[in-house]
DRENPA-3360 file (N, C-alpha, C; in nm, 2 decimals, always signed):
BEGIN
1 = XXXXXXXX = +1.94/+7.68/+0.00/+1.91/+7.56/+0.08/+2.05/+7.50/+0.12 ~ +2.07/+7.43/+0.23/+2.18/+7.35/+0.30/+2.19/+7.23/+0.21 ~ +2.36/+7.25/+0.15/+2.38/+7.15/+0.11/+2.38/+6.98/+0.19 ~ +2.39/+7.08/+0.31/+2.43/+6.92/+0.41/+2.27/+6.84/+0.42 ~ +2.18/+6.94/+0.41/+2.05/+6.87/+0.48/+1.95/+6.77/+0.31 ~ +2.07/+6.77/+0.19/+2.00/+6.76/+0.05/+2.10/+6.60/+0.03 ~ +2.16/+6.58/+0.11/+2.28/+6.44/+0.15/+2.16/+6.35/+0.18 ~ +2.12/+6.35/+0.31/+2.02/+6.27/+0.31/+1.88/+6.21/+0.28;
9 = XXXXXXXX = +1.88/+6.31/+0.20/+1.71/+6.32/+0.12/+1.78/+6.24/-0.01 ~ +1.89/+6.22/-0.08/+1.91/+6.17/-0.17/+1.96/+6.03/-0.16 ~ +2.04/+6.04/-0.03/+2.08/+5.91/+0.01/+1.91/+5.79/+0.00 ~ +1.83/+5.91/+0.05/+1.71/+5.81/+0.13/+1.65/+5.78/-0.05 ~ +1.65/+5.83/-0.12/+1.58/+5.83/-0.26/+1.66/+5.73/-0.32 ~ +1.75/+5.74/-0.34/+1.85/+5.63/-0.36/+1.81/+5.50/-0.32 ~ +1.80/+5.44/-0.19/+1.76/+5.34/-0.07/+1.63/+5.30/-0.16 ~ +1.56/+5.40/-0.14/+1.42/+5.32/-0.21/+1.37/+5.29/-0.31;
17 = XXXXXXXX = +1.49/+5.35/-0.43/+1.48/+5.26/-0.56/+1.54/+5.14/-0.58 ~ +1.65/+5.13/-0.48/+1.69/+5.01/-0.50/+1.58/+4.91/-0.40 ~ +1.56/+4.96/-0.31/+1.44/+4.84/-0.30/+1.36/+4.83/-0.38 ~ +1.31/+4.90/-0.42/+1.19/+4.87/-0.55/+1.25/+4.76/-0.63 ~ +1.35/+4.86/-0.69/+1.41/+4.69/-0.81/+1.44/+4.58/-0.74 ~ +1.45/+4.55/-0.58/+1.51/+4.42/-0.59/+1.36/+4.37/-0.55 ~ +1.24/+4.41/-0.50/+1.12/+4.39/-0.52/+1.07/+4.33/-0.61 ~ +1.10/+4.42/-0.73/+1.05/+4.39/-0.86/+1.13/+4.29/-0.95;
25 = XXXXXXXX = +1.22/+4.28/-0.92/+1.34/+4.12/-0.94/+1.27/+4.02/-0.90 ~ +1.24/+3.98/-0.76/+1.19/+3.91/-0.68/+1.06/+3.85/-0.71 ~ +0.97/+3.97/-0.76/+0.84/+3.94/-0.81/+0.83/+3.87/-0.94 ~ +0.89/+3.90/-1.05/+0.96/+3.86/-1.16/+0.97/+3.69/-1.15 ~ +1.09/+3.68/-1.02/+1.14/+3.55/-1.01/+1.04/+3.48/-1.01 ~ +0.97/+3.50/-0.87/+0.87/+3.40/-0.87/+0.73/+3.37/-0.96 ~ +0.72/+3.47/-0.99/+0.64/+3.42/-1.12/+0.64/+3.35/-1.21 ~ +0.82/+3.34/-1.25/+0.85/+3.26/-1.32/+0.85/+3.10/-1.28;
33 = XXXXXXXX = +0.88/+3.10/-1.12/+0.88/+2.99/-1.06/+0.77/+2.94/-1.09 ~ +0.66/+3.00/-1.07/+0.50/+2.97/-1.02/+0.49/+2.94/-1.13 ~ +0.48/+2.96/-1.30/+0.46/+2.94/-1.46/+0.51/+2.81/-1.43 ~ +0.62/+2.79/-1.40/+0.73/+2.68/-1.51/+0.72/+2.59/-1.38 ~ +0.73/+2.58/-1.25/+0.69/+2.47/-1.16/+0.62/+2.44/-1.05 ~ +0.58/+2.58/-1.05/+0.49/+2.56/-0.91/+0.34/+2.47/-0.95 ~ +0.32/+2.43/-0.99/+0.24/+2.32/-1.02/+0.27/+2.19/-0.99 ~ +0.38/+2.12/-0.95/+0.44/+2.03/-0.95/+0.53/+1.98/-0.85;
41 = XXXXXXXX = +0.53/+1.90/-0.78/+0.59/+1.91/-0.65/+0.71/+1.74/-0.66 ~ +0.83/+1.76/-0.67/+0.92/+1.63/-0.69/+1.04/+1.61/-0.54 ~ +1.04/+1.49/-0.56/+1.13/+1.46/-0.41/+1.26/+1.58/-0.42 ~ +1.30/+1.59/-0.33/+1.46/+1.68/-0.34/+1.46/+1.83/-0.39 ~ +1.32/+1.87/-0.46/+1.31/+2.00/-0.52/+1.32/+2.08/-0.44 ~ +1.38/+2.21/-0.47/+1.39/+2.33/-0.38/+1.25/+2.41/-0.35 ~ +1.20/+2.37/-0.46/+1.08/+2.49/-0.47/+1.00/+2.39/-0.49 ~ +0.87/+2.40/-0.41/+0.71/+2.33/-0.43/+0.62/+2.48/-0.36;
49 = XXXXXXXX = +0.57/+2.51/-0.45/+0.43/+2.63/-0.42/+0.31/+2.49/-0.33 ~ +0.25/+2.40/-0.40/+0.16/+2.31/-0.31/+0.21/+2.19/-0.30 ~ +0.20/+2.23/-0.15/+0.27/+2.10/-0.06/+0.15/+1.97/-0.07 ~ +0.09/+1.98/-0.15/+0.06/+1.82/-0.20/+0.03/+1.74/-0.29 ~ +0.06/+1.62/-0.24/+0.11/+1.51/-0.39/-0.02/+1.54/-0.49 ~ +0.03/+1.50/-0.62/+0.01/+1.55/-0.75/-0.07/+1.39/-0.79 ~ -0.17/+1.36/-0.78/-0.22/+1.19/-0.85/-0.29/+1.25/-0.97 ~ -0.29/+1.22/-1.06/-0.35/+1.18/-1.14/-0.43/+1.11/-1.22;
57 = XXXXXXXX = -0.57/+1.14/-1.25/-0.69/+1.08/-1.31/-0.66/+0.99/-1.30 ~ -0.58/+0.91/-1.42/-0.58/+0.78/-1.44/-0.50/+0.69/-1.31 ~ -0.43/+0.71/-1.22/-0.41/+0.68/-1.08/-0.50/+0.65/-1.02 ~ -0.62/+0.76/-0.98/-0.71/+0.77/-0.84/-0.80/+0.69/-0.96 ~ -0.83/+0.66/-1.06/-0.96/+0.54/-1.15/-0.87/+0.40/-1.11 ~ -0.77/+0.37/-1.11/-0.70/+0.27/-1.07/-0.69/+0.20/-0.94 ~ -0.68/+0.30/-0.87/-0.68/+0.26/-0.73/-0.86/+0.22/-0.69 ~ -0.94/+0.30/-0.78/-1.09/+0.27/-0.72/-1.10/+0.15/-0.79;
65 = XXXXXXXX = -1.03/+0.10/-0.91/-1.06/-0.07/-0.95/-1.07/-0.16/-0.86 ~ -0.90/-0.14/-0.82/-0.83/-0.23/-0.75/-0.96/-0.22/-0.61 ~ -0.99/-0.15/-0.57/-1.02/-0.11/-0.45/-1.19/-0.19/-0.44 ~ -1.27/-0.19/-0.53/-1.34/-0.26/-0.59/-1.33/-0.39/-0.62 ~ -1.21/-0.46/-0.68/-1.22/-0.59/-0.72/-1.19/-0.67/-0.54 ~ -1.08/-0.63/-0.51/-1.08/-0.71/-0.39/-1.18/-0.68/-0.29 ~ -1.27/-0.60/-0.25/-1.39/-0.53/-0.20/-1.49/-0.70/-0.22 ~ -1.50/-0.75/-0.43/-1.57/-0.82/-0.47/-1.51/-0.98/-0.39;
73 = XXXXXXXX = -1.44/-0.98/-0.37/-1.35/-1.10/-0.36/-1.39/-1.09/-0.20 ~ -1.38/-1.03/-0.10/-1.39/-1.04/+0.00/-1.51/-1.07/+0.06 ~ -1.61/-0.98/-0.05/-1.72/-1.03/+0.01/-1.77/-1.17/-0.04 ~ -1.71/-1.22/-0.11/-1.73/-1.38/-0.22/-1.69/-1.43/-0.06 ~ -1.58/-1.41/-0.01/-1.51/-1.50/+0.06/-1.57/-1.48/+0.22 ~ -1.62/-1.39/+0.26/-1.73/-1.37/+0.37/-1.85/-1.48/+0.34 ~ -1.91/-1.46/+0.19/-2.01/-1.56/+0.22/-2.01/-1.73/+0.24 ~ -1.87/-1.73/+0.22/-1.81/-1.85/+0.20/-1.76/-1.93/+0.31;
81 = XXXXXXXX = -1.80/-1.80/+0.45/-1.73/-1.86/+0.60/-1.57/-1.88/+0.61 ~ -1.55/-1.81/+0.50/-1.37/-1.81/+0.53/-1.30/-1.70/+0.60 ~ -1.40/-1.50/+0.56/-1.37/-1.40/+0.66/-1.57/-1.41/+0.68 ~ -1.48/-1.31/+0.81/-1.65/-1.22/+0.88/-1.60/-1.11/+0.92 ~ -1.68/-0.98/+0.97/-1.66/-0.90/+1.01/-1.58/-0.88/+1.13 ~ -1.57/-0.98/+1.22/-1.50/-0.97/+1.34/-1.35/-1.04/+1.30 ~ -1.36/-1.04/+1.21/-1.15/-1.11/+1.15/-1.07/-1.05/+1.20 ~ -0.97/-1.07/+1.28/-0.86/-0.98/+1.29/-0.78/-1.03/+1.12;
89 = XXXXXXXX = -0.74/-0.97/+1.10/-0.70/-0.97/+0.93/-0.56/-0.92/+0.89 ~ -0.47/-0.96/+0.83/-0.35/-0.94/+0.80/-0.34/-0.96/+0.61 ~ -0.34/-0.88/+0.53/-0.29/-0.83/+0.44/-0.12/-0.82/+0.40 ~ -0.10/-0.94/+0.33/+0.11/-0.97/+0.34/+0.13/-0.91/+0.15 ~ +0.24/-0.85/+0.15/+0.31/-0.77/+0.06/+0.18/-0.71/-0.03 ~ +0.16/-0.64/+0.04/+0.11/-0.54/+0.00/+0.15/-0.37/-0.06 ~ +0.11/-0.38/-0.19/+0.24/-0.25/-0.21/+0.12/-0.12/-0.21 ~ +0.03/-0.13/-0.21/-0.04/+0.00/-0.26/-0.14/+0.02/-0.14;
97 = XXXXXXXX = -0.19/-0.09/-0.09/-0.31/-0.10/+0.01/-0.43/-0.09/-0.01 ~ -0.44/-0.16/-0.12/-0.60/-0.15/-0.21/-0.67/-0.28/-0.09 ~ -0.57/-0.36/-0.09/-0.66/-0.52/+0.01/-0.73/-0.44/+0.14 ~ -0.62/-0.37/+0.19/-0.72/-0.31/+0.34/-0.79/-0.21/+0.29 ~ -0.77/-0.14/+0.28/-0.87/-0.02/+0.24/-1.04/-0.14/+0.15 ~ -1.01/-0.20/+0.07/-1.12/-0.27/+0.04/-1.18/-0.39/+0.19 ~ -1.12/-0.45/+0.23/-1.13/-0.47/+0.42/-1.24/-0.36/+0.51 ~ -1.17/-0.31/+0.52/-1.23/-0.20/+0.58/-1.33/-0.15/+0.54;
105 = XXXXXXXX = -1.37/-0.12/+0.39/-1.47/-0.05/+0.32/-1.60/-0.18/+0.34 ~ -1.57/-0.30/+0.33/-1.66/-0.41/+0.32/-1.71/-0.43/+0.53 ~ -1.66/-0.34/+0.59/-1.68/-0.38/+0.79/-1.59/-0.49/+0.85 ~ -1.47/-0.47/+0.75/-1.36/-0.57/+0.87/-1.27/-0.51/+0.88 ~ -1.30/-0.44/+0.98/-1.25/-0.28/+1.01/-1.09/-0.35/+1.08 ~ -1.07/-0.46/+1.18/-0.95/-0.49/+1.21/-0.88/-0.52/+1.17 ~ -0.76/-0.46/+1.03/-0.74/-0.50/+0.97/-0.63/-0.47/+0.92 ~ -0.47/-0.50/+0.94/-0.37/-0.39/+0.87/-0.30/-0.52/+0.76;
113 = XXXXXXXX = -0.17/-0.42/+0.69/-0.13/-0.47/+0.57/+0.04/-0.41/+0.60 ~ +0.12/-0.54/+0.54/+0.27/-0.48/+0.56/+0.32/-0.52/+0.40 ~ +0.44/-0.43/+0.36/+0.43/-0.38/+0.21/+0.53/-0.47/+0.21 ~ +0.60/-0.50/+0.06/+0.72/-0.60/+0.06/+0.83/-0.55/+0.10 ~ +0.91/-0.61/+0.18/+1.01/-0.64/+0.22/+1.09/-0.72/+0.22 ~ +1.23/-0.73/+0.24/+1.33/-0.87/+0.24/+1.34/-0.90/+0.40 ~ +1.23/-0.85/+0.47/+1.25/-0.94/+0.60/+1.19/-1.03/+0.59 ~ +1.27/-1.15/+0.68/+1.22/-1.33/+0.68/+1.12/-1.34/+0.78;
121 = XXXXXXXX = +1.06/-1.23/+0.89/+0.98/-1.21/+0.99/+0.88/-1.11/+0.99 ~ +0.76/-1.20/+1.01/+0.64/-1.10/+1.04/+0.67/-1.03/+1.17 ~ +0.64/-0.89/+1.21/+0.67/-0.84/+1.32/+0.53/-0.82/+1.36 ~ +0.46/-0.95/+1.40/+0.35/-0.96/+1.51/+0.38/-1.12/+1.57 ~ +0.29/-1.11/+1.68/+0.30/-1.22/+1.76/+0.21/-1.35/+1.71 ~ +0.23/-1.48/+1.77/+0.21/-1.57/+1.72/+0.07/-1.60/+1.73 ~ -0.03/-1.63/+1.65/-0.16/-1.69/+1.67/-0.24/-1.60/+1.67 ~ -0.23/-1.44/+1.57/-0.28/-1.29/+1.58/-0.43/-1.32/+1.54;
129 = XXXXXXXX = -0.43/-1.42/+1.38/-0.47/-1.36/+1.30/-0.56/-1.40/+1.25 ~ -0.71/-1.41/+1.26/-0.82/-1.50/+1.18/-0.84/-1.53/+1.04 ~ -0.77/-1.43/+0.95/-0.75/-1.44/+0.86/-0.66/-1.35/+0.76 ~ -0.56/-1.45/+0.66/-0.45/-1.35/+0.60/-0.49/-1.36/+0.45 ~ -0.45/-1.26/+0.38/-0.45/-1.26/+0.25/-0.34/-1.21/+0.15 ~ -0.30/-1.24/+0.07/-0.20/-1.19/+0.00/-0.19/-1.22/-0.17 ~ -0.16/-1.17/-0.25/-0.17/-1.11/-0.39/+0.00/-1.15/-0.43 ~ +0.08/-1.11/-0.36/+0.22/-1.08/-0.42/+0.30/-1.17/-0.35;
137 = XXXXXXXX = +0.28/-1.28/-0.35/+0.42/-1.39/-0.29/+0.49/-1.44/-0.34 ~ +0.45/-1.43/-0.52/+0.53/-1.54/-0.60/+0.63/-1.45/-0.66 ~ +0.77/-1.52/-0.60/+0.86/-1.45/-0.66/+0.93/-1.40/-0.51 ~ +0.89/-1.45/-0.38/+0.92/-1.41/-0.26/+1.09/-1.43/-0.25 ~ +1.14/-1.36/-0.13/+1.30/-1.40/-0.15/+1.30/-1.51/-0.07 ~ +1.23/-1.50/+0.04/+1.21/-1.63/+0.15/+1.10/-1.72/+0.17 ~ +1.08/-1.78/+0.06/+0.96/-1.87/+0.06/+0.93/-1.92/+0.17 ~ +1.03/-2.00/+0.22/+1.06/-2.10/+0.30/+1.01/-2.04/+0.45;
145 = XXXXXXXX = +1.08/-1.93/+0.54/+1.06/-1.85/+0.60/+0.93/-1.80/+0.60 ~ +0.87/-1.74/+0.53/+0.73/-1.70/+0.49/+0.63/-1.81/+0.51 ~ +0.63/-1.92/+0.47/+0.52/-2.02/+0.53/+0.54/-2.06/+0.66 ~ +0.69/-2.02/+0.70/+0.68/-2.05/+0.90/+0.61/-1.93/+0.91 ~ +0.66/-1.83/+0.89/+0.55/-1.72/+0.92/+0.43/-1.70/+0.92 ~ +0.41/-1.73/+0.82/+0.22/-1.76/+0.81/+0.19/-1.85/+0.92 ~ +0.25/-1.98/+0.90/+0.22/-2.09/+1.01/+0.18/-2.02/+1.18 ~ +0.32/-1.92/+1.19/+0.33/-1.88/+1.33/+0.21/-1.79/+1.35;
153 = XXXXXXXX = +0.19/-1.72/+1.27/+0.10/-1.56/+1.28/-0.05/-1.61/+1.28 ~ -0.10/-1.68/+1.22/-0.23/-1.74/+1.17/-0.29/-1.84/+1.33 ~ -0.38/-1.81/+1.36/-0.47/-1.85/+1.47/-0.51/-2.04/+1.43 ~ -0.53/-2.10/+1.49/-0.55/-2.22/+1.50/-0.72/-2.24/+1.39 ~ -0.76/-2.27/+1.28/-0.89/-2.25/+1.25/-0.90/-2.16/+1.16 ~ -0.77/-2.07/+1.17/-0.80/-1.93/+1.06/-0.74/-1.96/+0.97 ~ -0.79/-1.95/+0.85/-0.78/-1.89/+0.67/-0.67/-1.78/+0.67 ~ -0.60/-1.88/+0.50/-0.53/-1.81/+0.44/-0.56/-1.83/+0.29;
161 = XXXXXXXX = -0.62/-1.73/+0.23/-0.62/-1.70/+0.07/-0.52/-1.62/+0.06 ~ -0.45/-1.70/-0.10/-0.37/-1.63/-0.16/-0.45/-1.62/-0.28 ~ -0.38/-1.56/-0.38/-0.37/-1.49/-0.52/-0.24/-1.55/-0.59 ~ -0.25/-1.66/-0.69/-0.12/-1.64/-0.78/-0.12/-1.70/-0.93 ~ -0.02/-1.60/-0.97/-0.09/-1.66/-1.18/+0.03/-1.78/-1.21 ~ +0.08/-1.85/-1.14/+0.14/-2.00/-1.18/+0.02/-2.08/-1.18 ~ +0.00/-2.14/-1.30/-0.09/-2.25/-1.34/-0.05/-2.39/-1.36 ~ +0.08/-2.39/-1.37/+0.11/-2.54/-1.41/+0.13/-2.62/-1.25;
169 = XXXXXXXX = +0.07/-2.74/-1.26/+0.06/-2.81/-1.15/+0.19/-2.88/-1.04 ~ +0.33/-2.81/-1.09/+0.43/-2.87/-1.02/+0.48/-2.71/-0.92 ~ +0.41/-2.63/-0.99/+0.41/-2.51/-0.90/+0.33/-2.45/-0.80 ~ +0.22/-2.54/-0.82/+0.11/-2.56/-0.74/+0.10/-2.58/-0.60 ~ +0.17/-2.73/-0.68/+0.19/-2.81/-0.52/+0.35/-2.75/-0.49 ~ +0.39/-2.71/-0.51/+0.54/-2.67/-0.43/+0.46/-2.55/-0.35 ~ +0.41/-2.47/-0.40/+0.36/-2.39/-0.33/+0.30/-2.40/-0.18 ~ +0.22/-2.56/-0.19/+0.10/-2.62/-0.12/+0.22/-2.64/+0.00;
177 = XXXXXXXX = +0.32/-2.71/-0.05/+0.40/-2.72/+0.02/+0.48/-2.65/+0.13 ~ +0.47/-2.51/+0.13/+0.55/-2.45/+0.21/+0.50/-2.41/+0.37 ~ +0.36/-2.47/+0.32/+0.25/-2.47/+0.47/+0.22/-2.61/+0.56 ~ +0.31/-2.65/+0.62/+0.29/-2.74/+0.62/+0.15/-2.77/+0.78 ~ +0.11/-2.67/+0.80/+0.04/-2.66/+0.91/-0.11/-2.61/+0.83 ~ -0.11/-2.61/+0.71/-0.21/-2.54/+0.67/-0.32/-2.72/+0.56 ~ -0.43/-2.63/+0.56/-0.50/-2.77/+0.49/-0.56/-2.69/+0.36 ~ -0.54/-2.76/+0.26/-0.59/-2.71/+0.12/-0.78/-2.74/+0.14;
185 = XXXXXXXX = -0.86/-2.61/+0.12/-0.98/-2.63/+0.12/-1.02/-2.60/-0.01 ~ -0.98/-2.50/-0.09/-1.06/-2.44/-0.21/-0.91/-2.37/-0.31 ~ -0.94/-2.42/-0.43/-0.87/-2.39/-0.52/-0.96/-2.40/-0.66 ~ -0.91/-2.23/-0.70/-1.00/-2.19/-0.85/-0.95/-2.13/-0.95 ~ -1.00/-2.11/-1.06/-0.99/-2.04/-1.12/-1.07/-1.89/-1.15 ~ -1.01/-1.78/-1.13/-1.11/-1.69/-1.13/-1.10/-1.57/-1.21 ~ -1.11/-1.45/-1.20/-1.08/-1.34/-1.29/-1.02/-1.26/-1.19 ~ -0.89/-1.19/-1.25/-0.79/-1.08/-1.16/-0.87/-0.98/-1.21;
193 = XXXXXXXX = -0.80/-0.86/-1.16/-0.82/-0.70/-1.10/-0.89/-0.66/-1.28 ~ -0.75/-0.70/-1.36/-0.80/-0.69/-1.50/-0.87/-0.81/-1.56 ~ -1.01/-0.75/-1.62/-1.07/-0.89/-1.67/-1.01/-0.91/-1.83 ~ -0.88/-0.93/-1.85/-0.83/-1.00/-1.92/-0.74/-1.14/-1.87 ~ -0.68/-1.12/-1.76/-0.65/-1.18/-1.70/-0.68/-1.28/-1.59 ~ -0.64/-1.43/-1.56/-0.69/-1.50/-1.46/-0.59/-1.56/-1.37 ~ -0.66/-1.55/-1.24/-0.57/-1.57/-1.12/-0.60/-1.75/-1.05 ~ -0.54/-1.81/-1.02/-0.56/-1.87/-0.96/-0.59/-1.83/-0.77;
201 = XXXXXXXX = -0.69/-1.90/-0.72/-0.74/-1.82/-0.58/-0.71/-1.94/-0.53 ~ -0.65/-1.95/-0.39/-0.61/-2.06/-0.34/-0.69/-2.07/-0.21 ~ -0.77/-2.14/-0.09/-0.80/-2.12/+0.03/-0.75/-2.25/+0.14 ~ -0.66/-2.21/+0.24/-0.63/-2.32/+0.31/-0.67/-2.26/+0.50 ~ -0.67/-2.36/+0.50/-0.68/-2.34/+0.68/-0.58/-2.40/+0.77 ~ -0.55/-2.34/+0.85/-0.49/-2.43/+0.94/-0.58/-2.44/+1.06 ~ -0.44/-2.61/+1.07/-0.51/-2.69/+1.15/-0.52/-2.64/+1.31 ~ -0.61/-2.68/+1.37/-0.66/-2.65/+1.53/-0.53/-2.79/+1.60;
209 = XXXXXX = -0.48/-2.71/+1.70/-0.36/-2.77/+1.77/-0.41/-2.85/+1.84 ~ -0.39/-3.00/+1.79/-0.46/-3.17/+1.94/-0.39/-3.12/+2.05 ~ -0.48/-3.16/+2.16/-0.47/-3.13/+2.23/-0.39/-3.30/+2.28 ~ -0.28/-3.30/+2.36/-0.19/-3.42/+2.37/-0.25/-3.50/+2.54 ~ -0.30/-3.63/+2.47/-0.37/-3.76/+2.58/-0.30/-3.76/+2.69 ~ -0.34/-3.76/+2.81/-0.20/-3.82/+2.93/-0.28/-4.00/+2.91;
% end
């Protein structure tokens, strides 16, 4: 046989062992990947096998609480003539969006929610809103700013319930105070998200703009 024609038949046998092993390296790797993290998916990671977020049981039973209590609350406050189904509705520091999503689930489908922020400005126009609701104010960076805000955003006639666990009465009214366009209608004591806990529920309205005598 030709030595010259046994060059390439070895060269090519050569070639395809080493692909094999780097094949079989490869395969190796990722298996290892797929054991030890492909289950798991974290910000910045190189490697995610499923591209989606990871909740856990006790999360998605949480979120159906929450999602549920304000659900309970909304419809309290529907029967109460303070929302209806046709509300345009604003939801303020909202971190999770359990208020709309329970909105919506109850037919007050118009309805969005903005998460906390250190902005001093609602980014909607003045006089949107039939009715606002909010959970997380106490402790705001701009109190002061925030009840012009409300003042501005909130429709002539339209409701604002809040949510807050200050009980003592000099915190109350400082509170009451930051509205100065708004009228105290309903103030309670009720049960929060967890029934260990109790929330004070506040309901105020603002006032319909007089119309000025000639």
């Amino acid at each position: 046989m030709d030595p010259s024609s046994l060059k390439p038949s070895l060269l090519k046998n050569i070639l395809v062992r080493f692909l094999s092993f780097a094949v079989l390296i490869f395969a190796v790797r990722f298996a290892f990947l797929v054991a030890i993290r492909g289950q798991s998916c974290s910000v910045g990671d190189d490697f995610c096998l499923f591209n989606v977020r990871h909740t856990s049981s006790v999360a998605v039973q949480s979120d159906k609480r929450y999602i549920h209590y304000y659900a309970s609350v909304f419809q309290d406050l529907i029967a109460y003539g303070y929302l209806s189904p046709n509300s345009k509705s604003l939801c303020i520091e909202t971190l999770t969006g359990e208020e709309v999503q329970a909105l919506k689930r109850i037919g007050v489908l118009d309805s969005v929610g903005i998460p906390k922020r250190a902005s001093r400005k609602l980014p909607f126009k003045g006089n949107t809103f039939d009715f606002e609701f909010s959970s997380g104010l106490e402790g705001y960076r701009f109190p002061v700013e925030l009840g012009s805000e409300i003042c501005r955003t909130l429709k002539p006639g339209g409701f604002l319930v809040v949510h807050l666990t200050a009980k003592d009465a000099y915190s109350f009214q400082s509170f009451l105070d930051l509205f100065d366009c708004l009228r105290l209608i309903r103030s309670r004591e009720t049960d929060g998200p967890d029934p260990s806990t109790k929330i004070q529920e506040i309901v105020m309205k603002k006032e319909r703009q007089k119309q000025s005598s000639l």
